[in-house]
Every structure is written in C-alpha cells, then in structure tokens.
C-alpha positions as CSV (number, residue, x, y, z in Angstrom):
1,X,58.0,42.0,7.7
2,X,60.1,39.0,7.0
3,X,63.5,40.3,8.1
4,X,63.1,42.8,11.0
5,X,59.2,42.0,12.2
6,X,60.2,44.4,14.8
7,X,60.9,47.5,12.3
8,X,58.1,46.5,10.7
9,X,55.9,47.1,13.2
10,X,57.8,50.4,15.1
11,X,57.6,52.2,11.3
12,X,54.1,51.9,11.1
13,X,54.7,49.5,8.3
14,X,52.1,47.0,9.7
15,X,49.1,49.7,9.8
16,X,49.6,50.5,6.0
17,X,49.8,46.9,5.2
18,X,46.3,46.1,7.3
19,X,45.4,49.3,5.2
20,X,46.0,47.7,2.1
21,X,44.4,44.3,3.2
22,X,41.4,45.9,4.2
23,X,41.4,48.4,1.2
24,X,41.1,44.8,-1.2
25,X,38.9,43.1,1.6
26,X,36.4,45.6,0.7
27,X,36.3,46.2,-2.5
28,X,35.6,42.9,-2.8
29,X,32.9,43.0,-0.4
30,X,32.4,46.3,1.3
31,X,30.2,44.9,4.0
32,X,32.9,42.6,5.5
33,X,34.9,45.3,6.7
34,X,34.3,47.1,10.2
35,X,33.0,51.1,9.1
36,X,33.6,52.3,12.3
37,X,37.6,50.9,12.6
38,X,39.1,54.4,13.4
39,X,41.1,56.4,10.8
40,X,44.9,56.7,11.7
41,X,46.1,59.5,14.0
42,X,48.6,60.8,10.7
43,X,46.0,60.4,8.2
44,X,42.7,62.3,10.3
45,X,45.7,65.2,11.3
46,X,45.9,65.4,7.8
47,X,42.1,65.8,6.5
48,X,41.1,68.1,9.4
49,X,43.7,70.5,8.3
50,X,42.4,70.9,5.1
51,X,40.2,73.6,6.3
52,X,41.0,76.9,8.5
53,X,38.7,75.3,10.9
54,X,40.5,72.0,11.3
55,X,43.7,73.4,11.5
56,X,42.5,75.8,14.3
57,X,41.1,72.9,16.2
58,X,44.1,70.4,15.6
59,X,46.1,73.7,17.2
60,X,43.5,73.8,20.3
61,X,44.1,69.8,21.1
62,X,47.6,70.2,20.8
63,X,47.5,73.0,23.2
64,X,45.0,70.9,25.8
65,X,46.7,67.9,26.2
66,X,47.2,66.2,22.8
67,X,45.5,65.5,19.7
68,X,45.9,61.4,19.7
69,X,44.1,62.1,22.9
70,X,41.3,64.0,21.9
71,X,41.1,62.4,18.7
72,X,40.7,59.2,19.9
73,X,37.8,60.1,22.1
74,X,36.1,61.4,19.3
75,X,36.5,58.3,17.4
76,X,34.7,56.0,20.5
77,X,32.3,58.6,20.6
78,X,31.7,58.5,17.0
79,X,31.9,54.8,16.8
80,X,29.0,54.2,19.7
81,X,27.1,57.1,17.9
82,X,27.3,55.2,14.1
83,X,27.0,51.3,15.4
84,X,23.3,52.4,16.2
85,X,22.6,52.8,12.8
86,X,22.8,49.1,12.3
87,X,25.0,46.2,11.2
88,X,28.4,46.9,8.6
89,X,26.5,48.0,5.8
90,X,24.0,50.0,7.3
91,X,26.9,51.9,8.9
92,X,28.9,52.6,6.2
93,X,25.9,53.7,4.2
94,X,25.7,56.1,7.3
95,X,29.2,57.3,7.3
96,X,28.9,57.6,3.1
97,X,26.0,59.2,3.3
98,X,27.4,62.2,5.9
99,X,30.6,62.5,4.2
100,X,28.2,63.5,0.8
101,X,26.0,65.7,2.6
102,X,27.8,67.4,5.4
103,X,30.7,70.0,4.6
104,X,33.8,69.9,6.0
105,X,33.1,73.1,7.8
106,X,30.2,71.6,9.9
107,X,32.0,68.5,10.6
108,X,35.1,70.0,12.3
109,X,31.9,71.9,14.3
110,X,30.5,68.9,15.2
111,X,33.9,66.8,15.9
112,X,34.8,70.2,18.1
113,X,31.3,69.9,20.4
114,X,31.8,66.0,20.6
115,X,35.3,66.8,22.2
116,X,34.2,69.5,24.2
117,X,32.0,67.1,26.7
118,X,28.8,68.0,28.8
119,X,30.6,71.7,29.0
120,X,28.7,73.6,32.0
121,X,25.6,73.9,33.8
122,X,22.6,75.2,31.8
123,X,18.8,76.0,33.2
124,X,16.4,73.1,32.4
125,X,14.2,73.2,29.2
126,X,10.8,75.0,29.7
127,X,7.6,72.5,29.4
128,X,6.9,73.3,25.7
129,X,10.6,72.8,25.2
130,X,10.2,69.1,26.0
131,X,6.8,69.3,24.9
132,X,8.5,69.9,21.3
133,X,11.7,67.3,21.7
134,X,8.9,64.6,22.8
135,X,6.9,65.2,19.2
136,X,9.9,63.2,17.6
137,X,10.3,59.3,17.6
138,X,13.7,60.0,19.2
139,X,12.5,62.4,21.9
140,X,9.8,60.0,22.8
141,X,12.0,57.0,23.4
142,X,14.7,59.5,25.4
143,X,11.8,61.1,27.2
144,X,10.8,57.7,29.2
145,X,14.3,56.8,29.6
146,X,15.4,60.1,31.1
147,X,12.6,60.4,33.4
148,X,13.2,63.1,36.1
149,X,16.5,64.3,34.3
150,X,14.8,64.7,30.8
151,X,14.2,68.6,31.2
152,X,18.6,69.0,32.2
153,X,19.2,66.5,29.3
154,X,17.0,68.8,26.8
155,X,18.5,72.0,27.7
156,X,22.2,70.3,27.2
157,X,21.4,69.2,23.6
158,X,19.6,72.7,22.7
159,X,23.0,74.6,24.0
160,X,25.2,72.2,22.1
161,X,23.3,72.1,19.4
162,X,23.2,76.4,19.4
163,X,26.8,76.6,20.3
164,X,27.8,73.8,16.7
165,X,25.6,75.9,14.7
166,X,27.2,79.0,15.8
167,X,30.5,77.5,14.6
168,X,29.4,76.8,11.2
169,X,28.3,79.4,8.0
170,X,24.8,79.6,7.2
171,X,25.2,77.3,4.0
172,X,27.1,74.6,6.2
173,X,24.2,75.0,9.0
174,X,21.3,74.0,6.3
175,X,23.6,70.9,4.8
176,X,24.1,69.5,8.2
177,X,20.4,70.2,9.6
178,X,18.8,69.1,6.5
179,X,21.3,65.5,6.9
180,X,20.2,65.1,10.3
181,X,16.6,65.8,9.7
182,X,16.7,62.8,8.0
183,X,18.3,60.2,9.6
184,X,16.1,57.1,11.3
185,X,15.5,57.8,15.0
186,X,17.9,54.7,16.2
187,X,20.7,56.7,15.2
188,X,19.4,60.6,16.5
189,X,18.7,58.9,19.8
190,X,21.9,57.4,20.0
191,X,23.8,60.8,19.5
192,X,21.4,62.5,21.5
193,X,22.3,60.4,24.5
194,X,25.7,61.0,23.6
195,X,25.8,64.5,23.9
196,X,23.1,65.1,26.4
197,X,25.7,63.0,28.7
C-alpha cells in the first residue's frame, strides 16, 4: 500500500484490507457497517459452489454472458429487496436471520429466479386469486398500487413462485416458506414488487 499503491490496488489487496477494516468496524459495533455492501465476486463464486446446485448455476451464468454480470444484478436486486426491512440493524438481522433458516439449496433457487427476470407472458390471476393475495398486509398495499395491472402482476409472482419451489426438495420448500411466512409485510412487498416487475 505504501510502496506500489498501484499493485495494491490491481491485486485486490485493497478489497481484503476494507474486508479487514470492516470485519473490526463491526465487531465493535455491528450496526455501523452497511448489511447490504455486496459480497466479492471470488468469495460468492466460492459459497454458491458448495452445493450441486450452485455449481450448476455458476456454470449457466458463465455460459449466458458472465457470472460478475449476473451476480451483480442479483446483488442490486437483493440489496433493494433487504433495505426495506429497515435501517443497518434491522437488515442485518434480516440477512442473519435467512441465512439460519433457509438452506443453501432454496437459496441458489431463489438467487436463480431473481436472475431469471419477468421470464414470459403468463394469463392473469383469476378473481379469487387476487381475492386471496389481497387477504395479506402485503397484497393489500400492492393491490392499490398496481391498480389495472394487479391481476398480470399476481399471476407473475404465482409462476415464479411455482417455478423456485420446483427447484428446491420438499424439506428446502418448508424452511424457505415457513421463513417467508414470517417476515413483516415492508419487506414481502418489497420483493413482491421486485419480482412481479
């Protein structure tokens, strides 16, 4: 850093030394540091591929124009999705509280339909359809604010949410339903209006 500041930062060198910073910065005081900062490129390659799944999706970005690039959407995505959940600490008690609950199985699902996008058309949710999506806190609030699109935007987030739960086992199904069965509505209507588009 001293001697060749511009090694230092072409190695990488600078990233693990912010690492370290914020790694004291927090244990100090775990609030201070931003939850949502994301994870580096080489270190998120590395988790995903601790499971079949993850390496078989790390494979497919490769393949479909890059992983930093899909990664990286992901992470704003994610990011937008968590900062609803509240200031530092509220998020990181979010992030903590996903990592205990959901297996690594049902997050590569859920990482996988993030990257995927809208995907394609689907028919519009019947009446008792959005009937049953406006009987939660999160519905209601999303129902008035999608007005005459609420039936497309419905139908998108039943076919996602069928096509993740199709990618996971039964056991990884439960643990991520019963986690998000729980959450506050300020977060499920933030990721609902991510992935209904």
């Amino acid at each position: 850093m001293r001697t060749d500041f511009a090694a230092y930062e072409n190695t990488g060198l600078s990233r693990e030394y912010l690492e370290i910073l914020e790694a004291e910065q927090a244990e100090i005081n775990p609030d201070s540091v931003n939850p949502t900062r994301p994870m580096d490129a080489d270190r998120s390659r590395n988790s995903m591929c601790s499971s079949e799944a993850g390496r078989k999706l790390v494979s497919d970005w490769e393949q479909m124009g890059g992983f930093r690039v899909h990664l990286g959407n992901v992470q704003r995505d994610v990011g937008e999705m968590v900062r609803a959940a509240g200031g530092n600490r509220e998020q990181r008690i979010f992030l903590e509280n996903f990592s205990r609950s959901v297996p690594m199985g049902a997050e590569i699902a859920l990482i996988d339909e993030i990257a995927a996008g809208r995907g394609l058309y689907v028919a519009p949710a019947s009446s008792a359809e959005i009937k049953l999506f406006a009987s939660t806190p999160a519905g209601r609030t999303l129902m008035e604010e999608w007005g005459s699109v609420a039936a497309e935007r419905v139908a998108m987030l039943r076919s996602r949410a069928a096509r993740m739960t199709a990618n996971m086992s039964e056991d990884e199904s439960a643990d991520f339903w019963t986690w998000f069965d729980n959450l506050e509505p300020g977060p499920v209507a933030a990721i609902f209006r991510k992935l209904a588009g």
